[in-house]
C-alpha positions in Angstrom: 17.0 8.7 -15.6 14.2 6.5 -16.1 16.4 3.7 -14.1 17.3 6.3 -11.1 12.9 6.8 -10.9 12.3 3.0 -10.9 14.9 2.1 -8.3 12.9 5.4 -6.2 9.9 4.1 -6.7 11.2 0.6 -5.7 12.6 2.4 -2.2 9.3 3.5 -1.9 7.6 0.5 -2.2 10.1 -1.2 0.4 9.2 1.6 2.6 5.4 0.7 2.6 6.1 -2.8 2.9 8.2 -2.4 5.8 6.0 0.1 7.4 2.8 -2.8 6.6 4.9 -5.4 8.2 5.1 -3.1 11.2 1.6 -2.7 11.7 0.6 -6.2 11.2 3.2 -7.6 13.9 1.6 -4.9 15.9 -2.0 -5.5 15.8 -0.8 -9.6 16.1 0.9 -8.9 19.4 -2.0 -6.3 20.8 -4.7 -9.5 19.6 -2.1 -11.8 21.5 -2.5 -9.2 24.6 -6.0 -9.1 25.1 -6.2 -13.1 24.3 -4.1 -13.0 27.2 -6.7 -11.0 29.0 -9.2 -13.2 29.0 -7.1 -16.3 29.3 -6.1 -14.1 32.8 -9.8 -13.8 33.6 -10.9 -17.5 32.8 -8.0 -18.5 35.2 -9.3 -16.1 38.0 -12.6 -17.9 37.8 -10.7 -20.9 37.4 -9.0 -20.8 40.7 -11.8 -18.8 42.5 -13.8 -22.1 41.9 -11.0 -24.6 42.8 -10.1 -22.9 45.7 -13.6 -23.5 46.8 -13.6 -26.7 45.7 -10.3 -27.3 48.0 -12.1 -25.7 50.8 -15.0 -28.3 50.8 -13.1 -31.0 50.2 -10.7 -30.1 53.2 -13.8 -29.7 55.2 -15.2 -33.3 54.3 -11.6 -34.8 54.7 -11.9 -33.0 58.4 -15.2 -34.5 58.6 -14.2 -37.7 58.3 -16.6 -37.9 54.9 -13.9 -37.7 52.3 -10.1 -39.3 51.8 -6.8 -37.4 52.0 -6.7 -37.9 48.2 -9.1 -36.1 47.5 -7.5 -32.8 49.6 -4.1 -33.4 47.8 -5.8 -33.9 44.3 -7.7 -30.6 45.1 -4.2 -28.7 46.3 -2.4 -30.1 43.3 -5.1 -28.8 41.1 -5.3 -25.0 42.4 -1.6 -24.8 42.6 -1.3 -26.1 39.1 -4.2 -23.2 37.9 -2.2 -20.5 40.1 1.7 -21.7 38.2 -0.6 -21.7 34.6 -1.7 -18.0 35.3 2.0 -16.9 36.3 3.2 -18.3 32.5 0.2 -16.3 31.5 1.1 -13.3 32.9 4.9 -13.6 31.6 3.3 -14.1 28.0 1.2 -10.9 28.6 4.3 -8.9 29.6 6.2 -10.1 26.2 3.3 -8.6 24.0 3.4 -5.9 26.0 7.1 -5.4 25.7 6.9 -6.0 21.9 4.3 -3.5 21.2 6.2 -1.0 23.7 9.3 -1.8 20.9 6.6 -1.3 18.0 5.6 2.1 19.4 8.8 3.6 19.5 8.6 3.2 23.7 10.8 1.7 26.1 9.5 -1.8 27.8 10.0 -0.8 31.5 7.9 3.0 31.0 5.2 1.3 28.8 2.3 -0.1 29.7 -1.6 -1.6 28.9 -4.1 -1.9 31.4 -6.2 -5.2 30.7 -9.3 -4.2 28.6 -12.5 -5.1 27.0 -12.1 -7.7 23.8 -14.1 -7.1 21.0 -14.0 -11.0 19.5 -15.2 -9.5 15.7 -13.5 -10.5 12.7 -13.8 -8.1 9.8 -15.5 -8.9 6.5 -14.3 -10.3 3.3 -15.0 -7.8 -0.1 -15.8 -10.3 -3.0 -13.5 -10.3 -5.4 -10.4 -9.1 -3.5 -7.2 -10.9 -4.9 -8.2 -9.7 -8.2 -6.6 -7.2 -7.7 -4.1 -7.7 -5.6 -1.3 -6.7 -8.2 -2.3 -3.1 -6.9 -1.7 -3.3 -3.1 0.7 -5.1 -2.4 3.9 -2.5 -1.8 6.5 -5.4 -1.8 4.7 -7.1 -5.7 5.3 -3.1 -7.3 9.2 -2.9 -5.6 9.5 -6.1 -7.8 8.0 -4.2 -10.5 9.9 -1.5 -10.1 13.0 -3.6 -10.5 12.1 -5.3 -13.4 11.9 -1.5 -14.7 15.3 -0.6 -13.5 16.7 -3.6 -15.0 14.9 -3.2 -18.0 16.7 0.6 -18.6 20.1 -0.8 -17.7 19.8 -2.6 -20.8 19.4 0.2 -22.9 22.3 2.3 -21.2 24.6 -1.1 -22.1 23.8 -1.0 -25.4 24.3 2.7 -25.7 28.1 2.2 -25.1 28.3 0.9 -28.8 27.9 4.5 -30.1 30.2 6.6 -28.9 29.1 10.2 -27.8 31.5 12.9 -29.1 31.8 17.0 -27.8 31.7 18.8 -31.0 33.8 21.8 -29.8 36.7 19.0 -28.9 36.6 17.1 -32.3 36.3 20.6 -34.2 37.4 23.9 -34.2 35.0 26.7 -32.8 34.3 27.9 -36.3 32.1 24.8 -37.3 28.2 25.8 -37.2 27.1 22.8 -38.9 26.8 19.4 -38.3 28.5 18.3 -41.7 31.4 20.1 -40.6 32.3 17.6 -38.6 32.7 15.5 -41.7 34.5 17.9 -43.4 37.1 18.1 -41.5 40.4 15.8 -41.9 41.1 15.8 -38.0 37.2 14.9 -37.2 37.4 12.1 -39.3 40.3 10.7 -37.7 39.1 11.7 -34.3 35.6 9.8 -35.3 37.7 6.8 -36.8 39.6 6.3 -33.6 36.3 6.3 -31.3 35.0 3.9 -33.7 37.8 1.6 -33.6 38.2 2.0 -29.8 34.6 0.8 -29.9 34.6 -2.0 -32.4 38.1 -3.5 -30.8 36.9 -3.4 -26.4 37.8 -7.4 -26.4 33.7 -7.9 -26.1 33.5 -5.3 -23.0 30.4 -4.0 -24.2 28.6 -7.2 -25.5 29.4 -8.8 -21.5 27.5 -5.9 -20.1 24.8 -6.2 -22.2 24.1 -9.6 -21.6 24.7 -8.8 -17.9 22.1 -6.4 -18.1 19.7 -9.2 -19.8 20.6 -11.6 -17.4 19.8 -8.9 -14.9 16.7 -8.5 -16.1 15.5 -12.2 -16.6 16.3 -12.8 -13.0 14.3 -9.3 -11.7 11.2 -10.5 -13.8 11.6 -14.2 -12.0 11.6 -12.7 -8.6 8.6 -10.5 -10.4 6.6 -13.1 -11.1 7.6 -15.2 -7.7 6.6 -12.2 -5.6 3.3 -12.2 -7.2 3.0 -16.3 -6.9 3.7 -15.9 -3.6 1.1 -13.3 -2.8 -1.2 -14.6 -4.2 -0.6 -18.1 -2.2 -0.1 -16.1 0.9 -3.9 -14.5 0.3 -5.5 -18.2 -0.2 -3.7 -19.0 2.7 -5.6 -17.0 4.8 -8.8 -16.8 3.0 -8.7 -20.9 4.0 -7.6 -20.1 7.4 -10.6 -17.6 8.0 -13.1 -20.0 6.9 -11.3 -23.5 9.0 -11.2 -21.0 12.1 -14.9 -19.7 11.7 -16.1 -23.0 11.7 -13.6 -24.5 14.7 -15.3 -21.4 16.3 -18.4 -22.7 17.0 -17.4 -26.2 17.4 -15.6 -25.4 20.4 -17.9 -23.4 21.9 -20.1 -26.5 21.9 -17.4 -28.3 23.4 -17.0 -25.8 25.7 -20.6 -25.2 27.0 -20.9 -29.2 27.1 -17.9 -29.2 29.0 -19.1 -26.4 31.9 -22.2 -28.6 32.3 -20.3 -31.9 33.2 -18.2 -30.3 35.0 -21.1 -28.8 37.0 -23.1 -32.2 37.6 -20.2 -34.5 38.5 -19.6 -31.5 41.1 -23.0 -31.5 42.4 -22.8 -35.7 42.6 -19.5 -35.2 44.4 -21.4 -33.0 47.1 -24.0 -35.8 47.0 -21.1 -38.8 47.4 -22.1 -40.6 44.7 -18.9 -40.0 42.4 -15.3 -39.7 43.2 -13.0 -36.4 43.6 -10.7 -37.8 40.8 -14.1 -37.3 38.1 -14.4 -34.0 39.4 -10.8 -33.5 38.8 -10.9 -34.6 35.3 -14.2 -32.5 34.6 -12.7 -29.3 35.9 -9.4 -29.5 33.7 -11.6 -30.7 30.7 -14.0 -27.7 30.9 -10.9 -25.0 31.5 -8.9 -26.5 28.6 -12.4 -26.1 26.6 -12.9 -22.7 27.6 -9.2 -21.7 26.9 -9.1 -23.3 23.6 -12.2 -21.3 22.6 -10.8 -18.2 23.7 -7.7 -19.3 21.5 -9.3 -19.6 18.6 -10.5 -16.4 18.2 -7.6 -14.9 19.1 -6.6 -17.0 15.4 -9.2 -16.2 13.8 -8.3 -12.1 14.2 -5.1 -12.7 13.8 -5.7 -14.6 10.4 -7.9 -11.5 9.1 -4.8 -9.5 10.2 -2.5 -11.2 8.4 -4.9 -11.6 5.4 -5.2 -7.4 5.5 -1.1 -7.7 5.5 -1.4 -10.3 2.8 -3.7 -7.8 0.5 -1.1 -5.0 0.9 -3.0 -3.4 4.0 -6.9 -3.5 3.5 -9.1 -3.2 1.1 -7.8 -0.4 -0.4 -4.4 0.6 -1.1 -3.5 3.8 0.3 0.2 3.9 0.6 -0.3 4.2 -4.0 -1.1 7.7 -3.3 2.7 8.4 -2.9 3.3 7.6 -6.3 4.6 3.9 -6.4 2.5 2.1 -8.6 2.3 -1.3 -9.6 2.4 -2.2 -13.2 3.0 -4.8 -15.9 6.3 -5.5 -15.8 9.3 -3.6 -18.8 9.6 -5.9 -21.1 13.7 -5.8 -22.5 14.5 -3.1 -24.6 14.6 -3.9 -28.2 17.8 -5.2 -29.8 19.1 -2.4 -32.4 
């Protein structure tokens, strides 16, 4: 019995886990959408402003003022910026595709309108993987295991006594238990159990040991569940803190970035630098721009998979079912 409730409780566990890994693919893949977004947006302004910039340039070439060159490097430029949003817009339709799969919905009848990105990363309780051995569903199925294996033991071992019905081995008239003692036929009937017992060939000393082994491999993956976890958790606790401060790095980059590309544009109009430092300016302060976006799409995503890391959030809701995680059964002792 107490084997059949551990392996439950282990199903349960799975449950949760499976169910947490659902959630965090789905908020990863919504993040990924709305990075998308404004990746979309960034390009619009992108090519808004190139095809200006092709327009004045075409009007200089016309003019006499400025070279070919400088038209083709312009065309080349916006068509490049119009393929780039295309990919981007094929990358937005897989997230939205894999959350319409997430939902329960079908792809083609599903859909997101682009919306507002709130770039917030949640805070960090002190103190959390302390106790992580109490939220994370897949650490207590491992437990749970370790429990099941842990009883198997004892209903090896139990095969070494062997269980008799008293009404078989004795006639109806026995009311006591040291009639079964009494009785010439009960002996022999005990004797032969015994016997059968003593002479299995080692039958019932293999399954114990299976049962141990079992067990010493169920506490292994025990204990490398919880190693795991808790390398998992450090691994996004380092990934929060690298991103936060890549964050604001490349928003420098980025602002620095928007200004060159400004001034060389303004000293182009002014013919005192060439179309080709314009170009260079232009996909410089994009890349910066997209990059930054990028990044905190990471950084989200990191406290998402930190959340999944810590069982799902700073508390552990899914215990309330009943699965709870535990020191591990230690081996029933040997009689």
């Amino acid at each position: 019995m107490n084997s059949a409730s551990a392996n439950a409780q282990a199903s349960e566990a799975d449950l949760a886990s499976a169910r947490l890994s659902a959630v965090g693919s789905l908020a990863t893949n919504y993040l990924s959408l709305r990075e998308a977004d404004v990746e979309i947006g960034l390009l619009d302004e992108t090519i808004t402003g190139y095809e200006r910039a092709y327009t004045i340039t075409n009007n200089r070439y016309k003019a006499a003022i400025a070279a070919q060159s400088d038209v083709l490097q312009a065309q080349s430029q916006l068509a490049t910026a119009r393929a780039t949003r295309v990919s981007l817009m094929r990358n937005r339709a897989t997230f939205e595709h894999a959350i319409a799969v997430l939902v329960g919905a079908a792809p083609a009848e599903f859909s997101l309108p682009p919306a507002p990105w709130t770039q917030t990363v949640p805070g960090i309780p002190t103190g959390v993987p302390s106790v992580l051995l109490q939220r994370r569903p897949d650490i207590a199925a491992a437990e749970r295991a370790v429990a099941s294996a842990n009883s198997q033991i004892g209903i090896a071992r139990s095969a070494y006594f062997p269980s008799f019905n008293l009404s078989a081995s004795i006639g109806s008239s026995a009311s006591r238990v040291g009639d079964l003692f009494s009785a010439p036929t009960s002996l022999w009937s005990l004797g032969l159990s015994a016997a059968q017992v003593v002479f299995d060939a080692g039958a019932i000393a293999a399954n114990v040991d299976a049962a141990k082994a079992s067990h010493e491999a169920s506490v292994a993956r025990y204990r490398q569940t919880v190693l795991a976890a808790f390398q998992g958790v450090e691994d996004q606790l380092t990934a929060g803190a690298a991103l936060a401060q890549q964050e604001g790095m490349y928003r420098e980059a980025s602002e620095a970035a928007d200004k060159t590309e400004q001034i060389l544009l303004n000293q182009y109009r002014s013919a005192l630098v060439a179309y080709t430092d314009v170009v260079t300016a232009q996909v410089a302060a994009l890349n910066a721009r997209r990059t930054l976006v990028q990044v905190q799409r990471d950084r989200q995503t990191a406290a998402v998979a930190l959340i999944q890391a810590l069982g799902g959030g700073w508390q552990a809701g899914w215990m309330e079912g009943g699965a709870q995680a535990a020191t591990p059964a230690q081996p029933t002792p040997a009689r």
